[in-house]
N, C-alpha and C positions, 0 to 999 in steps of 0.2 A: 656809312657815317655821313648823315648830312654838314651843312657846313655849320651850323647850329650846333650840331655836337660835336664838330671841330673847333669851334669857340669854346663850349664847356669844357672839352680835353686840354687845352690849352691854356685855360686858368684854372686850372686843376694840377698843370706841372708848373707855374711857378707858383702856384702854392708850396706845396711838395719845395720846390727849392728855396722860399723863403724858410719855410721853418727848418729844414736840414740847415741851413744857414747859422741859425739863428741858435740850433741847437749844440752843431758843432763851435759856436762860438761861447756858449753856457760848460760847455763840458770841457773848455782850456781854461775857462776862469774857473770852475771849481776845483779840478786839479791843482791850479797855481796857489789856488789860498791852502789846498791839503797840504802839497811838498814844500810851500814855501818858497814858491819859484819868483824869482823877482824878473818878470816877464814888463816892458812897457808898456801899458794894460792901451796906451792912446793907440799906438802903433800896431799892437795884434787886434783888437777888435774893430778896428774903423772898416779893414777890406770884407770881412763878414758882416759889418752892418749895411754895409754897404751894397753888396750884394742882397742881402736879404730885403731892403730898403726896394731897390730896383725890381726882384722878382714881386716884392707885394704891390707897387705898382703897375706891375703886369699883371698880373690877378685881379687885381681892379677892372683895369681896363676891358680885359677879356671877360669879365663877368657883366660887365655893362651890353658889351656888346653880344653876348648871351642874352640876358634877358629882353633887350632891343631888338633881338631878330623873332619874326614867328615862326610857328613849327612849320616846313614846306610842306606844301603839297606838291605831288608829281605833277608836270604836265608834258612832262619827254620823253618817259620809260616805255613808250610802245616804239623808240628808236633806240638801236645797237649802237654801241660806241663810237664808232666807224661811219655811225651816218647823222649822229648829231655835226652842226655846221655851228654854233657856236657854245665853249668849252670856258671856266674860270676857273686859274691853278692857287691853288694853295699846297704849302711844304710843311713837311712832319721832321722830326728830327732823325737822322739814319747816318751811317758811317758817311755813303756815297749821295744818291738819290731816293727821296720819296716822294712823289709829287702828285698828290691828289685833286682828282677832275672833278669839278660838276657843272651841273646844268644852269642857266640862267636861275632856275625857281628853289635851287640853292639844296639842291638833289644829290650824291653820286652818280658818276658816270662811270667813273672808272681811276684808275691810278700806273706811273711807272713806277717802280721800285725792282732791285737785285731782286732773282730769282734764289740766290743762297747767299746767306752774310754771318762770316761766323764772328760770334760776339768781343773776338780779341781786337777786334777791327774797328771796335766805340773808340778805343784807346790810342789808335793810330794819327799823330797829325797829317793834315791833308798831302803834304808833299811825300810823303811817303805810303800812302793810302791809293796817291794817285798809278803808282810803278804795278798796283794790283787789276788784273785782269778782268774785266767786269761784263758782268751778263743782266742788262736789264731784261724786263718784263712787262711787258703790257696788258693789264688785266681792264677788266669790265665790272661793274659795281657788282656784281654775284662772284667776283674772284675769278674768271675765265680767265685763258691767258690766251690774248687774241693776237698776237704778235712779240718779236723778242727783237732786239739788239747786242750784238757781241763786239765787243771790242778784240780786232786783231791790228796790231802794230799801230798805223797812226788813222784806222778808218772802223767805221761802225758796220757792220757785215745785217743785212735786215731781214729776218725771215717772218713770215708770214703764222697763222695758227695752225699746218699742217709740219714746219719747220724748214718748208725750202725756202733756199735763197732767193730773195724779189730784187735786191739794190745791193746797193752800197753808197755809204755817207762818209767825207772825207772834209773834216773839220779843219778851220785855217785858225791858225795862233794870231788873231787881227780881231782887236776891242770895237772894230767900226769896218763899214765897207763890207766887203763880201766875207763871209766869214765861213761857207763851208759853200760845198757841193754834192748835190745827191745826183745816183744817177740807177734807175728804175728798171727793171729786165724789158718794159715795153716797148723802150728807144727813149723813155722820155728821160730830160735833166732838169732839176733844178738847183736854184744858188740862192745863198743865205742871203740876205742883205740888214745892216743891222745902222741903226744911227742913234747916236744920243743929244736929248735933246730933251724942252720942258714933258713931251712924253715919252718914255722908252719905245721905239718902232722896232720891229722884228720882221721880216718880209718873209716868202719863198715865193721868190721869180721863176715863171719857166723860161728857158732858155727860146721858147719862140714872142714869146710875150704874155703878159698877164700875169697877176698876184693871184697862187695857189692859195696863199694862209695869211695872214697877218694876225702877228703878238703887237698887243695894245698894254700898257702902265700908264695909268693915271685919269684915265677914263671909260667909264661906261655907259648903258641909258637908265635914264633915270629909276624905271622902274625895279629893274636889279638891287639898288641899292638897299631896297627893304631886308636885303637876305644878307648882301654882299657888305658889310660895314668898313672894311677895308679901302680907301682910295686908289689904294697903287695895286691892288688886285690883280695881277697879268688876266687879259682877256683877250681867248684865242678865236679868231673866225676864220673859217675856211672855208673856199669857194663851192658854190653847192653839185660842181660836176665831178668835183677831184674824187678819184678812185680811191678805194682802201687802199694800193700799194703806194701812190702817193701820199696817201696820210701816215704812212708809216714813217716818210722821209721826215717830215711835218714834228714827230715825235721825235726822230731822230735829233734833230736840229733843238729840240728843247734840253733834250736830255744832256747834250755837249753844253747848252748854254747854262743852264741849273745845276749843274754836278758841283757838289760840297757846298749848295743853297743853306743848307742846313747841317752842317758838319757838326 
């Protein structure tokens, strides 16, 4: 799915949600007038019109910016996931995590998403959704799954696309400052570093020195923007020596920060 048909998907579901809206709001007033229900007609219809109001405003939106982007052309896919050095995320709606990658030219790259979600789990509020043991996946725009993450106790366990253990990621309950630490079977470490401010920064420092990755919000280069309509777009770039098993840490670190993005 390029990010083109992630715009037309996405004003395609608050379409869908405007007129559910709008129907369940037709189908309380035609009942009221059958049984004779003396229902406040201001009071039950304003939060459905309301809501449907809002989704068709979103379908607008997203339909502009559908027809505003052009259809991409590839110019990355003779590189694996793992070896592209810069990644823009967009999120799908999922219980936990879906978070789809592409390429500058507005391509798939790849996505994380739960390798099993069973569907009682739409239904779950987040605090309670969170007590649920979770097994991301790391796939490649052909569905490969080139990497995984499991959650055991308070840390993210990393295996690789053979299923051994490379790391482990040990996430801090901290909005700002260092916010987790990975640490790589090679000897290497890294540490989250996160600040808020007019853009959102997202670091991974190595412990000897130098930025591994940085996550950028609210800017990119200009030329992206032909694809990319979104401002706040998270835009990930990663240093062009960093290993696969460090990039894994890389995901790690997203995947703790984006969890119920999209709940």
């Amino acid at each position: 799915m390029s990010i083109r048909e992630f715009y037309q998907q996405k004003a395609y579901h608050h379409l869908n949600s405007s007129i559910l809206s709008a129907v369940i709001l037709l189908v309380t007033v035609t009942f009221s007038l059958i049984l004779a229900w003396e229902l406040p007609f201001f009071l039950v219809s304003t939060p459905f019109l309301a809501v449907s109001l809002i989704h068709y405003i979103g379908f607008i939106a997203y339909k502009n910016k559908t027809e505003g982007t052009p259809i991409p052309v590839s110019c990355y896919h003779d590189k694996q996931l793992f070896e592209q050095n810069s990644l823009l995320l967009a999120f799908a709606p999922a219980p936990a995590l879906r978070m789809l990658l592409f390429t500058p030219d507005g391509m798939p790259a790849g996505e994380l998403r739960e390798v099993k979600v069973r569907k009682y789990r739409w239904f779950l509020p987040g605090f309670v959704d969170k007590k649920i043991r979770k097994q991301i996946g790391i796939y490649d725009f052909r569905g490969k799954m080139e990497g995984s993450l499991s959650e055991e106790g308070r840390r993210l366990k990393l295996r690789n696309s053979q299923g051994e253990v490379i790391g482990l990621f040990y996430p801090r309950r901290k909005q700002s400052g260092t916010t987790g630490m990975a640490f790589v079977n090679n000897g290497k470490k890294l540490k989250v570093e996160e600040c808020f401010g007019l853009h959102h920064d997202m670091k991974l420092i190595r412990t000897e020195g130098g930025v591994a990755a940085r996550l950028q919000t609210g800017w990119m280069p200009l030329e992206w923007t032909q694809y990319f309509k979104e401002a706040n777009t998270p835009v990930l770039a990663f240093d062009y020596h960093l290993s696969k098993d460090e990039r894994l840490t890389v995901f790690a670190a997203l995947a703790i920060r984006y969890m119920y993005y999209d709940h």
